[in-house]
C-alpha positions, 0 to 999 in steps of 0.5 A: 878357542874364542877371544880373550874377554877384556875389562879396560878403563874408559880413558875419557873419565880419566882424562876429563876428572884430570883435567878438572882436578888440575883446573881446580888446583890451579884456580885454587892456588891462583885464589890463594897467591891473589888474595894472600890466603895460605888456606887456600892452598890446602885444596889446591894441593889435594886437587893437584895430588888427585890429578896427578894419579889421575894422570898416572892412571891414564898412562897406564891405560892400554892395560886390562883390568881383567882377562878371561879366557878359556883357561881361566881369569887374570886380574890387577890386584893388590899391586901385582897380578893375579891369575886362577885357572878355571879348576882353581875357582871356587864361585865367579859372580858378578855383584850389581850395584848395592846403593850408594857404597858399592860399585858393580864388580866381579867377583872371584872366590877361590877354592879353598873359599880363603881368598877373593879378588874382585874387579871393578865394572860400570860407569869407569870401565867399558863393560856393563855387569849385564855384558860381563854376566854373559861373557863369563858363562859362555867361559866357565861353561866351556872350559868345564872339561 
């Protein structure tokens, strides 16, 4: 039985554009109390708004993302979890980066090919579509009992 393969959040990002969204917001609410325009508010209240679920997100950090493992995949979606055995899966793939509009991710197709899940990878995750490719075959393969 190998290690579960686990895609985190890169708690760093999250902290850094916390803190810049909060920084905004408070200079911005400074400028809008300073100079006595109530405009000005307006972004400092979007930026607070951001930084604080960033901040949410940071304290749900610790919890993956996506699980695989020999039995299969788990995965946050759409507010809950979502789990599919190896047997229940229609396709798993990971898609590359498609331009600008589309981040890499996983992607997991049911059997029935009614329902799809995917997972977020790159850049705001600690695993490179390179690596989760790899990690995912060495997976499905061996549970292909």
């Amino acid at each position: 039985m190998t290690d579960a393969f686990e895609i985190h959040r890169r708690t760093w990002l999250y902290v850094l554009l916390a803190l810049v969204c909060l920084g905004l917001a408070g200079g911005f609410g400074w400028l809008a109390y300073d100079r006595s325009a109530p405009v000005l508010a307006a972004p400092a209240v979007v930026l607070a708004g951001l930084g604080v679920n960033l901040v949410r997100a940071v304290g749900d950090i610790r919890t993956p993302l996506f699980v695989a493992d020999d039995h299969g995949v788990r995965m946050v979606a759409e507010g809950g979890w979502v789990g599919l055995l190896w047997s229940e899966m229609g396709e798993i793939r990971v898609e590359r980066r498609e331009g600008l509009r589309h981040d890499p991710r996983i992607k997991v197709v049911s059997s029935d090919g009614r329902r799809f899940y995917t997972s977020p990878l790159g850049m705001a995750t600690n695993v490179s579509p390179g690596e989760a490719e790899v990690q995912l075959a060495q997976r499905r393969s061996a549970a292909a009992y």
